[in-house]
C-alpha positions in Angstrom: -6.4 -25.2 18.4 -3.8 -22.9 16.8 -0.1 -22.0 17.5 -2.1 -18.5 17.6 -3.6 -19.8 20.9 -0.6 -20.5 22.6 0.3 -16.9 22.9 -1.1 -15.3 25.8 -1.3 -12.4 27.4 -0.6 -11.8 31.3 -4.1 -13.5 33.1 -6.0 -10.3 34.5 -3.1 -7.8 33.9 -2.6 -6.8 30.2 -4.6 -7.9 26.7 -3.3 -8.2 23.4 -4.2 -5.2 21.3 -3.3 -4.8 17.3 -3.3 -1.7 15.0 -3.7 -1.9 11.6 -3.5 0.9 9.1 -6.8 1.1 6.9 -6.0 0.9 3.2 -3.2 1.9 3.3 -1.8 1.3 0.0 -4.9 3.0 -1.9 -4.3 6.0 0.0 -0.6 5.8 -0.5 -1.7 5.9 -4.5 -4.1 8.9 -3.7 -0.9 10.5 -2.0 1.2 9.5 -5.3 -1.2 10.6 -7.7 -3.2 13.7 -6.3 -6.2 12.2 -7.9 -8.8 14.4 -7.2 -11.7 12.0 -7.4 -9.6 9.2 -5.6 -8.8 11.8 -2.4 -12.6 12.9 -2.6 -13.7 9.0 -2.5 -11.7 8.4 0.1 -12.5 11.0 2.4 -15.9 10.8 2.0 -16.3 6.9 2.6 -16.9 6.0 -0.6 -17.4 2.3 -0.9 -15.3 2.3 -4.0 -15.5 -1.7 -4.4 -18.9 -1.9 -4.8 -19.2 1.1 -6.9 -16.8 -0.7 -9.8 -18.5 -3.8 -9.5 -21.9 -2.2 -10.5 -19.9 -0.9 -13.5 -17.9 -4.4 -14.6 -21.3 -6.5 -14.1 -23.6 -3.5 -14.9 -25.5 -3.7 -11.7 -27.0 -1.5 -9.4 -24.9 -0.8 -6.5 -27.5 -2.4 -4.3 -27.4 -5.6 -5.5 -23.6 -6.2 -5.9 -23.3 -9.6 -3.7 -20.0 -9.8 -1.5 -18.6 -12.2 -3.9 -18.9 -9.6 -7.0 -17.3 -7.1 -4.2 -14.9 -9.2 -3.1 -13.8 -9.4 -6.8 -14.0 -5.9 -7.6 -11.8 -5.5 -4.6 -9.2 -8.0 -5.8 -9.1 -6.3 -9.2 -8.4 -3.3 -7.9 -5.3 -3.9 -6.0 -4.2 -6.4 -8.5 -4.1 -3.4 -10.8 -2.2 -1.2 -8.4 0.1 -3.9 -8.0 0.8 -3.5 -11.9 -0.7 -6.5 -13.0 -2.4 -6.6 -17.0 -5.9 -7.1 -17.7 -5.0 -10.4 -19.2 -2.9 -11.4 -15.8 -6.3 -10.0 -13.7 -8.2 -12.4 -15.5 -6.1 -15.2 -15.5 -5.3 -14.9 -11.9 -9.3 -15.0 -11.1 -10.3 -17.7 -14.6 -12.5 -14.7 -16.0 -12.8 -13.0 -19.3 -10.2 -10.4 -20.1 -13.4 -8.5 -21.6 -14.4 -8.3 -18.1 -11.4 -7.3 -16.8 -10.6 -4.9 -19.3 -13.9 -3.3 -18.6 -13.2 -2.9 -15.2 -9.6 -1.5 -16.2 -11.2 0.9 -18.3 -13.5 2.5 -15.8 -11.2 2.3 -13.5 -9.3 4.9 -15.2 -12.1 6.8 -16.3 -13.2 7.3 -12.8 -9.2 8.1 -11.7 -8.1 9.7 -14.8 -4.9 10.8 -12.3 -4.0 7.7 -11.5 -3.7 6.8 -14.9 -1.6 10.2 -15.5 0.7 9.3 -12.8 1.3 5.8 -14.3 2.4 6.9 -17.4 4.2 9.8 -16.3 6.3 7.1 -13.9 7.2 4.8 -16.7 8.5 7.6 -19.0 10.6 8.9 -16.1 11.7 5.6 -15.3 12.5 4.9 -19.0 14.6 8.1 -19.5 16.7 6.4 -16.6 18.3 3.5 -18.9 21.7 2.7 -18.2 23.0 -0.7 -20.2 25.8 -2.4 -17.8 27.0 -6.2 -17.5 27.8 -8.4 -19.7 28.3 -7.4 -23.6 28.6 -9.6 -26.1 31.7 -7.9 -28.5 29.4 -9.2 -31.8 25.6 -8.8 -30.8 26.6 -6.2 -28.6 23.8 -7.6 -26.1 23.6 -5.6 -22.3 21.6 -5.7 -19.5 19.4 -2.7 -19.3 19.2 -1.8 -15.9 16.2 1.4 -14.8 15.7 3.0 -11.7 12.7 3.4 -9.9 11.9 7.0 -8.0 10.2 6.8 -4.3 7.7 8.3 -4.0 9.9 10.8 -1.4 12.1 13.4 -3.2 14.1 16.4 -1.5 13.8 20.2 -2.1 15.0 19.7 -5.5 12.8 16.9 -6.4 14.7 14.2 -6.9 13.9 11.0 -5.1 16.0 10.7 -1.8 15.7 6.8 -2.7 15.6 4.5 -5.8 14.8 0.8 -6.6 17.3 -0.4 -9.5 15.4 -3.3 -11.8 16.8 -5.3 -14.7 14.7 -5.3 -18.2 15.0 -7.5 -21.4 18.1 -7.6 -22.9 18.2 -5.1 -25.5 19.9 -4.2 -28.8 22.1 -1.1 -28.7 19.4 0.2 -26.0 16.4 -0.2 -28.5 13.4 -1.2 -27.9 14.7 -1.4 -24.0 11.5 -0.9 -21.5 11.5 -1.0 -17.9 9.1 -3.7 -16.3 5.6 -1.3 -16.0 4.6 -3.9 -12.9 7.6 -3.0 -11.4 7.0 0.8 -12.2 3.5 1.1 -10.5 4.3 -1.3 -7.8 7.7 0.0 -6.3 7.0 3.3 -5.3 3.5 2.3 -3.4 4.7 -0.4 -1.8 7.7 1.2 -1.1 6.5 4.4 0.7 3.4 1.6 2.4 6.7 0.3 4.3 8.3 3.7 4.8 5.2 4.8 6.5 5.1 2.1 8.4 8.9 1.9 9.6 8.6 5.3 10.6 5.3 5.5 12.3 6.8 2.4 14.6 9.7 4.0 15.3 7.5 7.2 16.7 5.8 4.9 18.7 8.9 2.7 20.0 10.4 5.9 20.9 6.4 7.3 22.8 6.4 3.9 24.6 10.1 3.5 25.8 10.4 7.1 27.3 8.6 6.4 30.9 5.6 4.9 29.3 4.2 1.8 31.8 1.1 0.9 30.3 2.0 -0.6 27.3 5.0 -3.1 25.3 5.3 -3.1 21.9 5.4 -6.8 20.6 5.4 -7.0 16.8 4.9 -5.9 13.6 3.3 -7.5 10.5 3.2 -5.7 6.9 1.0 -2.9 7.9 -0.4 -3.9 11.4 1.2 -3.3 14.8 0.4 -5.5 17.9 1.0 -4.4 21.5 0.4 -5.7 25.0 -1.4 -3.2 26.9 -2.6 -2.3 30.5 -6.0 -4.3 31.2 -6.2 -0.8 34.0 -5.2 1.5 31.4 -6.5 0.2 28.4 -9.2 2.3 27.0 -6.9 5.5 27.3 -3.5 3.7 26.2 -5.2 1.9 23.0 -6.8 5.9 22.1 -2.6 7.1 22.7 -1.5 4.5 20.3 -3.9 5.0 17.8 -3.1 9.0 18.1 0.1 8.7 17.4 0.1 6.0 14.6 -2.7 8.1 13.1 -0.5 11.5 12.8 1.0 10.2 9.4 0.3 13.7 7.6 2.1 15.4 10.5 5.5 13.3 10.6 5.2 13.3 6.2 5.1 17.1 6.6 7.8 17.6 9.3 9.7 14.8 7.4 9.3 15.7 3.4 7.1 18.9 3.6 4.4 17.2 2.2 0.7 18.1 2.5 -1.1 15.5 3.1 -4.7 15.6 1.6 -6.1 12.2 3.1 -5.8 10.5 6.8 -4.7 7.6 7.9 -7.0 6.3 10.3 -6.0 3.1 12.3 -8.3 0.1 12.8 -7.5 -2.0 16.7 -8.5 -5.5 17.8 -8.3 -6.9 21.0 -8.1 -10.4 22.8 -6.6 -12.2 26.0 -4.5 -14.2 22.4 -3.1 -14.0 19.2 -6.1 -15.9 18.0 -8.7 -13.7 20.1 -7.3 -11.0 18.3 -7.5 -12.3 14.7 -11.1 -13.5 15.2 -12.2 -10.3 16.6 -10.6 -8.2 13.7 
């Protein structure tokens, strides 16, 4: 038994339910980048996991095992995350051959993710400012960059940004931002926008009359509610709607056209625990 077990909900009145966005960072990147190949995998159902690891272990697709998925899958968001085909392969005690392989066709499939990569570390390097601490001989600073979110107003510049520290530098040469840092900030960033927002629509949905439902807590990219055992079918299809209508709120919100969805995966269970084992 679990502390997972302990929470219940209401015997023969209400059941747990969670919500949880479905890759939501990948389509965040497709959002980023435009990719056109990235949007068209995604909205056709492209198992994109298997597909790379037929091309890292040169396989058919039919006979990737879950494990070689598994690892194609980590690779890939390892690599959206920022990290280096020598970190991918250190993380997972593989070659960097094989990583770089993956790396490679990675980009060759996504050619626009790999365009909006290095277009986000030049702009990000045009943004040095050297601040701190100077040392009156060496004439050592601390070169600080800033980050763009991924949201900008009408004349595109980013309504936030993330400020990050690089090496110290030498009269501002040689001075790089961190390129983890670079890729990393602005997905994960607008991942947690998305999700701050879309609760907040739905705190505001449930707390205006709404009986059938309570929200309870949020998680990274999941949502969990207690919901109506009477009412459940139709309130767990509300809830979903209205996490679901991301490309309306980004469009009201930023004027942005969305060309992906962001559909919403639910579990159920009388428990915490019920609910994790049935996801």
């Amino acid at each position: 038994m679990s502390i997972q077990d302990f929470f219940q909900a209401r015997p023969n009145e209400t059941t747990f339910a969670e919500f949880d966005y479905a890759q939501l960072e990948i389509r965040v990147l497709a959002l980023a980048s435009n990719d056109k190949q990235l949007v068209e995998d995604i909205n056709s159902g492209v198992d994109m996991h298997t597909y790379f690891a037929s091309k890292i272990f040169d396989k058919p697709e039919g006979v990737i095992t879950p494990t070689e998925r598994r690892q194609a899958k980590a690779f890939s968001f390892e690599l959206q995350y920022g990290a280096s085909a020598k970190g991918i392969a250190n993380n997972w005690g593989v070659s960097t051959a094989l990583t770089e392989t993956f790396i490679d066709e990675y980009y060759t499939r996504y050619s626009g993710v790999r365009k909006y990569h290095e277009e986000g570390l030049e702009e990000v390097s045009a943004t040095l400012s050297e601040e701190g601490d100077i040392d009156p001989e060496k004439r050592l600073a601390v070169p600080r960059f800033y980050i763009p979110s991924l949201w900008r107003n009408p004349m595109g510049m980013p309504l936030t940004e993330y400020r990050v520290l690089g090496n110290l530098s030498y009269n501002g040469e040689g001075a790089r931002p961190p390129p983890t840092k670079v890729k990393n900030y602005p997905i994960q960033g607008a991942a947690s926008d998305i999700v701050a927002i879309m609760l907040v629509r739905l705190f505001d949905y449930l707390n205006h009359g709404y009986e059938h439902a309570w929200l309870l807590n949020t998680v990274h990219d999941s949502v969990m509610c207690e919901v109506s055992l009477d009412h459940k079918d139709r309130v767990i299809g509300e809830i979903k709607e209205v996490l679901e209508s991301v490309p309306e709120v980004l469009k009201d919100m930023f004027d942005i056209v969305c060309p992906i969805q962001f559909p919403v995966d639910f579990s159920v269970g009388n428990t915490f625990s019920e609910v994790k084992n049935s996801a």
